[in-house]
N, C-alpha and C positions, 0 to 999 in steps of 0.2 A: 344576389347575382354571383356566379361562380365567373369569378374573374382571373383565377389563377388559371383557368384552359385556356384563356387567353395569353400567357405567356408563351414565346419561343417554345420551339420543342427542345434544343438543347438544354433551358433552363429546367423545363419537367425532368428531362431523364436527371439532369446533375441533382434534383430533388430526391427522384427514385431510388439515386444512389446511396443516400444517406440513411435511407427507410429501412427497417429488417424485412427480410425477404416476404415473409408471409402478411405484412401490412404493408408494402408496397405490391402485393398480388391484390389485396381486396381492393385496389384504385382501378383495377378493372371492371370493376360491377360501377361505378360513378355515372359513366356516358360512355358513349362510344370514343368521342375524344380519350378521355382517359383508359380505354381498354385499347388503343389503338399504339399511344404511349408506351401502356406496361408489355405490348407483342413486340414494340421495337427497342425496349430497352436495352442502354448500353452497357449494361451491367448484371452479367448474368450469376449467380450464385445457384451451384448445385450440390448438394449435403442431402447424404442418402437418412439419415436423422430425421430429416423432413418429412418423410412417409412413414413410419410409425419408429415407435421406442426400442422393438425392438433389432432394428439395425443402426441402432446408436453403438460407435465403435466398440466401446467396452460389453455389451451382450451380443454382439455379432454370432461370435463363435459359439457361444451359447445356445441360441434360438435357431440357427440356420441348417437344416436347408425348413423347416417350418415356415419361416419368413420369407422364402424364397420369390413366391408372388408377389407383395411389396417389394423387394428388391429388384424384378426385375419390370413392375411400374414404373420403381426408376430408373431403371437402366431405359425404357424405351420411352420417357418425359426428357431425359436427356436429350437423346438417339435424334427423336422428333424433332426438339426444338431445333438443334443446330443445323439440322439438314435444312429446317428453312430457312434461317438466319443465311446458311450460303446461297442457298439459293435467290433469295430479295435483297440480298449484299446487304445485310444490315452490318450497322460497324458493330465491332463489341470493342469495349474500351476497360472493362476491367472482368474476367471468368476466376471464378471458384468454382473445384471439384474436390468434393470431399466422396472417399468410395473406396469399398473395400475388394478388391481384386479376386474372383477366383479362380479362374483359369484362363491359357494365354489366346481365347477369342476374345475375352472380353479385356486384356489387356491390349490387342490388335485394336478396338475396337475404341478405347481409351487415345491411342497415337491417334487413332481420324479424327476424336474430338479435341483434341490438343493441333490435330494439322488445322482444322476449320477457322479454330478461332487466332491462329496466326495467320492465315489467310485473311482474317476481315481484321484485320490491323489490331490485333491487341497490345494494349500496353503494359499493362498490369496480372500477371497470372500468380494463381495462389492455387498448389497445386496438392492434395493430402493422401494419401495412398497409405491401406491398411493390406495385408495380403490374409489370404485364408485359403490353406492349401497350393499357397505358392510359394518358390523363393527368393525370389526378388522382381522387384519393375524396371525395369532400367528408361530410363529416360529417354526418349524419341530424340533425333539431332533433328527436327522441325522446328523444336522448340528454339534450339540457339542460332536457326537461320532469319530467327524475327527480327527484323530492323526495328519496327515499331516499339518494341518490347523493353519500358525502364525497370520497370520492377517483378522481381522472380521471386516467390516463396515458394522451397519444396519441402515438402515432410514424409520420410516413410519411405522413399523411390535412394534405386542406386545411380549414381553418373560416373560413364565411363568414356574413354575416347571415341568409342561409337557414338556416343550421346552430341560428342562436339561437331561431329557431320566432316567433309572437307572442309570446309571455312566456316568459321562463327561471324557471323552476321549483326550478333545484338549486336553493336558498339554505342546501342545509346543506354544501353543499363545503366543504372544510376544505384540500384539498392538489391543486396541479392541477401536473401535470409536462407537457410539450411539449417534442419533440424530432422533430427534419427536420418541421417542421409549416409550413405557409404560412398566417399568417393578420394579419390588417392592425392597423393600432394602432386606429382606433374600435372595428372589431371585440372584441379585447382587452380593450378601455377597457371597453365594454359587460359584457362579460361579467364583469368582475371588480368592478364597478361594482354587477351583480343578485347576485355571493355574497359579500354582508359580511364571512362569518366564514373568508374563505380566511385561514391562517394560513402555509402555505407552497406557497413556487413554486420548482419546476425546470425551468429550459429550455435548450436546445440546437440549437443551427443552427439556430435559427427567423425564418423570414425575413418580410417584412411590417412590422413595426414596431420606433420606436425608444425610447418612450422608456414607462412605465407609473407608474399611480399606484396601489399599493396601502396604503388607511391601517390595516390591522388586520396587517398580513403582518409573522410573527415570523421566519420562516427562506425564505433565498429563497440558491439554488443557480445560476450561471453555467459550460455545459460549453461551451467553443470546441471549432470554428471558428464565430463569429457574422461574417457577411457585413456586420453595422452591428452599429457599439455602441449598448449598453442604457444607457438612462440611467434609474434607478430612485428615485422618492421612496416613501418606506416609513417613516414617523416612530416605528413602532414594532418596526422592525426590532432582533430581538435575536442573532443569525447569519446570519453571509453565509459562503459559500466560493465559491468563484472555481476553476475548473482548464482551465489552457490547453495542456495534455499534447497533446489532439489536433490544436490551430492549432499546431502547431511554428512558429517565428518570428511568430507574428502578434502585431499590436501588442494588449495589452489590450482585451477587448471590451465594458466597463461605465466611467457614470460614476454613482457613488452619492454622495448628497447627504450631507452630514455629520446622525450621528444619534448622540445621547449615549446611546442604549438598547442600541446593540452590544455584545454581553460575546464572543461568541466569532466567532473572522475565520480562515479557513483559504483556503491561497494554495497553487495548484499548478499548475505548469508555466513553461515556459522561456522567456515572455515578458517573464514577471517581473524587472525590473533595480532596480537600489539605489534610484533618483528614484524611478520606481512606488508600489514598496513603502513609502516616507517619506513619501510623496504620500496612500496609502490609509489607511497606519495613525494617520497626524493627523486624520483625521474622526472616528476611532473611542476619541474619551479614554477611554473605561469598559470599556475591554476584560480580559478575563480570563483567555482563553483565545487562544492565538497557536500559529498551526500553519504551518511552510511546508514542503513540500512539492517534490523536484525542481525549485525555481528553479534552473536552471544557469546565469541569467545576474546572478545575484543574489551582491555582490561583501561587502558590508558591509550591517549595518542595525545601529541604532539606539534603542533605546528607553528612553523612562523613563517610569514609572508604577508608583502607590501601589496600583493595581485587579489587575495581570496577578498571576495564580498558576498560570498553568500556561504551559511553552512550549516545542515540539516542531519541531524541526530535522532532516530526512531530505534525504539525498543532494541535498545545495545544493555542486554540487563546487568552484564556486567561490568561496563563502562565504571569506574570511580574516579577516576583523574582525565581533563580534558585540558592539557596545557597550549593557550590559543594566543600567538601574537598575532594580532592583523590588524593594522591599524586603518587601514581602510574597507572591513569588513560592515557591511548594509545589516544584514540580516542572520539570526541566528534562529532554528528552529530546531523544538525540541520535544519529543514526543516516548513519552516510557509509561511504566509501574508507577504508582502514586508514590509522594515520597511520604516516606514511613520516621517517627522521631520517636524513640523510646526514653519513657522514665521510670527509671527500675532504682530499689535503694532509698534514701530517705531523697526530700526533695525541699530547696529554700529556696529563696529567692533569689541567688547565682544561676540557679538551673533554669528558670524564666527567662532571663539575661540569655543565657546562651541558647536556649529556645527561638527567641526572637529574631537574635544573630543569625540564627541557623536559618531562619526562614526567608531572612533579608536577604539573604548570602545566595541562595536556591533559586528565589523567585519562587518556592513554590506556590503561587495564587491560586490556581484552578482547584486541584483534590491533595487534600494529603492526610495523614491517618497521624494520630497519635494513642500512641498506648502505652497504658500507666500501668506498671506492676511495683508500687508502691509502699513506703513503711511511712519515717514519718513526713508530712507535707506542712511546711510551711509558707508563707509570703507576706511580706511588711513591705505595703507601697511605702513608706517610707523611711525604707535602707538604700529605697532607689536616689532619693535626695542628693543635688551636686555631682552626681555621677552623668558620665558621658556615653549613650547607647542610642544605638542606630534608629532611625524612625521605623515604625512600624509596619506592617503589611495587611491587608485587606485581603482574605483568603475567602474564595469563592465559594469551598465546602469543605468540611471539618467531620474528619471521622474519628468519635472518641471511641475505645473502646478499655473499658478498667477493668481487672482483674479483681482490686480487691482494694476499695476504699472504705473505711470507716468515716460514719457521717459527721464525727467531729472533723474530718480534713479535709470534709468538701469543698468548705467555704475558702478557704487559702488555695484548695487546687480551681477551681473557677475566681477567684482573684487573678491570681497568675496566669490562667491560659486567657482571659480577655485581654489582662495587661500585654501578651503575647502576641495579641493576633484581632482580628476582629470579621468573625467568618459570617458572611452571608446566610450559610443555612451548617446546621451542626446535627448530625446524625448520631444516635446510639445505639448501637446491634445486639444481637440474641448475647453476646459478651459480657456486656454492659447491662443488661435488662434485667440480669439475676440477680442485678444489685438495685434492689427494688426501693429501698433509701435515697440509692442519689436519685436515682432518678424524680422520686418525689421532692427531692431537694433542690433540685434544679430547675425545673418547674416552680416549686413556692418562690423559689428565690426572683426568676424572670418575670414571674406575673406580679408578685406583690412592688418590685421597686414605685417609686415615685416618683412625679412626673416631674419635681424638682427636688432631688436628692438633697439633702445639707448633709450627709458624710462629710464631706471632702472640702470644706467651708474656709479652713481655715490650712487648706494641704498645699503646699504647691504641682504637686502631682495630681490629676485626678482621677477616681477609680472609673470602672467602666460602666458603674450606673449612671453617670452623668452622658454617656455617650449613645447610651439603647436607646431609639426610639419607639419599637414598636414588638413585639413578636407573635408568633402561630408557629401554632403545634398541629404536628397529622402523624399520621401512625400507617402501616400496611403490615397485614396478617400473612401468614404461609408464604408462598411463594409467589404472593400476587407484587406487582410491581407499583402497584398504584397506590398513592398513598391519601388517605379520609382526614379529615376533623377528626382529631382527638379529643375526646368528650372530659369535663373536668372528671366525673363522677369515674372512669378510668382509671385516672392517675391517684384516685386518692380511695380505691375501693380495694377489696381483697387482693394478695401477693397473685393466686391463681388466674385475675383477670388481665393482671397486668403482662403475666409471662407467658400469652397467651401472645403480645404481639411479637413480629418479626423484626420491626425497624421502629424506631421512635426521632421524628423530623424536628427540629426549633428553624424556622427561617425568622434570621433578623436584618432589624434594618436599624444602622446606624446612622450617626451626624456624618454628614458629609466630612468636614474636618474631622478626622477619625481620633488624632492622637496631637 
């Protein structure tokens, strides 16, 4: 039994609106209840993409006028719809127009569809304009006499004081985004000036002004490439993010005035350098939340404060020093490049020691790589005797890769890196694989241990055959991802069969009490 036609109409359309356009259209074929629905839905979405590929913005200009007849299906699937919508008074509560402009009938013709749906009370407009063979749209002042209207996205259109009409009308805007928009800083000033209760702004490449004053603005978003920096007073600014991913090299394009109401600051892209980030985050004492984002030019930062409880580090590759006092900091989140620990030179067992430290000190548990460019290797578990060294780490996966070990130093170099670490599953790559010895030696060694070692009998230390429980080996060829059983007769048959694979797997399972 279809029991959801049985809900409200309001509840269906608030359903429709969560749907993508083209799977909340096939809930017209259901029943007539449901096609009754998707005619009066309050959420219209129109994106000339919709009618074939090629008037997806980027080959517009390419395929056109060839694609002309699709274009102009949708121009009169538009046309159609709205004209009935005014005429059954249906409401619209949130309109997307995505549409590339070619000349000013169909610009004229764009203002009736932007007059209609502020007529049937919109709230929500998302408005995207491509031009071809035009130069500019300028923005209807219909639009800013909607009373209804909280939120305004425009992309691609110019605003000018004709745009604001005699009297601006929104004043219940709440969120106004601008991207590729030309519009001048009085202009701006005005208009943000007639909606007191904007509480946030996103803008992007918008050219025309520099500097804005909003005094109610709680979140306010900067996307480069900005052509002039924004200089923003907002005294009750409580989030800001910044992301300069698409200005690659460009310098910073905001200067924000220091505000104690900032609790959360998020920073991305590759402009960002160590001064920068010391520079922005000292205006911001009261901050809580700290996010950075892809800085790759960002070497070191710094912080202390009694407020931050949360702080999230993604792919800053060049981050090496993170100096953090917070002593009421919740959560810390950290997302990069594996860490990588090199043994180059002869190797004893101090080197294990600081191996272990290193790993303790990182946390790195998930992936981390180690590579051995080696001469000689030793490790005597017990030199470790009476000495004071950090517990150990349970590492998720272990990537060895060895340039050049000889088989007498295998056995000290796998002494030492168990004693190091005790990895879940341990990988050996096309690197590693040429070294057709260890490999076979690392294998005879995992498979032959016993199930009750007496090594270690009379050691206070124990090695780490007392600790393996179980292991399997898989292997994957070429470029396949998937990894098989590795068969014994593999590992112990000619060099040619063996360097035949791409990857060679060990998953282990240790004792719970690891060390």
């Amino acid at each position: 039994m279809d029991r959801i036609s049985d809900l409200p109409g309001i509840v269906i359309h608030r359903i429709l609106s969560f749907l993508p356009t083209k799977e909340a259209a096939r809930t017209s074929v259901l029943s007539k209840t449901w096609l009754h629905f998707w005619s009066t839905n309050t959420t219209l979405d129109f994106n000339q993409a919709y009618f074939g590929r090629t008037l997806q913005k980027s080959l517009f200009a390419k395929w056109f006028p060839k694609s002309r007849p699709k274009w102009e299906r949708f121009v009169n699937f538009v046309d159609e719809t709205l004209r009935r919508y005014i005429n059954e008074k249906i409401r619209i509560q949130t309109f997307r127009l995505s549409i590339t402009i070619v000349d000013a009938d169909l610009a004229s013709l764009v203002d009736d569809w932007l007059g209609i749906a502020v007529q049937n009370g919109v709230e929500e407009l998302h408005l995207h304009v491509s031009l071809y063979n035009c130069s500019s749209y300028v923005l209807p002042p219909i639009v800013c006499s909607a009373s209804s209207l909280k939120k305004m996205v425009l992309k691609g259109c110019k605003v000018e004081y004709y745009s604001l009409g005699d009297k601006i009308k929104c004043c219940s805007l709440d969120t106004l985004c601008l991207f590729n928009v030309c519009i001048e800083e009085p202009v701006i000033q005005y208009l943000i000036t007639s909606c007191p209760l904007i509480r946030k702004m996103v803008i992007g490449s918008v050219d025309g002004f520099g500097r804005i004053c909003v005094p109610n603005l709680k979140k306010f978003e900067i996307r480069a490439p900005q052509e002039r920096v924004v200089e923003l007073e907002a005294p009750r600014l409580e989030s800001f993010t910044y992301n300069s991913r698409l200005g690659q090299g460009r310098p910073c394009a905001f200067n924000i005035e220091e505000s104690q109401a900032v609790s959360r600051l998020c920073l991305t892209g590759s402009s960002i350098t160590s001064d920068v980030f010391q520079s922005i985050v000292s205006k911001f004492p009261m901050l809580e939340f700290l996010c950075l984002n892809h800085c790759s030019k960002l070497e070191s930062i710094s912080i202390s404060s009694i407020f931050l409880k949360r702080l999230s580090l993604r792919y800053c590759k060049k981050l090496v020093e993170a100096n953090i006092d917070a002593p009421n900091l919740l959560s810390v989140h950290y997302k990069g490049t594996p860490g990588q620990y090199f043994f180059r030179g002869d190797i004893d067992t101090t080197s294990f020691v600081n191996l272990r430290e290193f790993l303790t000190k990182t946390r790195e548990s998930e992936l981390f790589r180690l590579v051995v460019d080696a001469g000689n290797c030793c490790f005597n578990i017990d030199d470790l005797r009476g000495l004071d060294f950090p517990p150990g780490l349970e590492v998720e996966h272990l990537d060895l890769v060895i340039s050049c070990c000889e088989p007498v130093r295998c056995r000290a170099l796998l002494d030492g890196l168990f004693w190091s670490c005790h990895p879940k599953s341990l990988s050996l790559h096309w690197g590693t694989l040429s070294s057709n010895e260890f490999v076979r030696f690392l294998y005879q060694k995992l498979m032959a241990r016993a199930e009750n070692p007496k090594c270690c009998d009379f050691r206070e230390i124990k090695c780490w055959r007392h600790y393996l429980n179980d292991v399997k080996i898989e292997s994957s060829e070429g470029s396949c991802k998937r990894y098989w059983p590795l068969k014994r007769k593999t590992l112990v048959g000619a060099p040619p069969t063996l360097e035949k694979l791409q990857d060679i797997r060990f998953t282990l399972q240790w004792q719970a009490e690891t060390f």
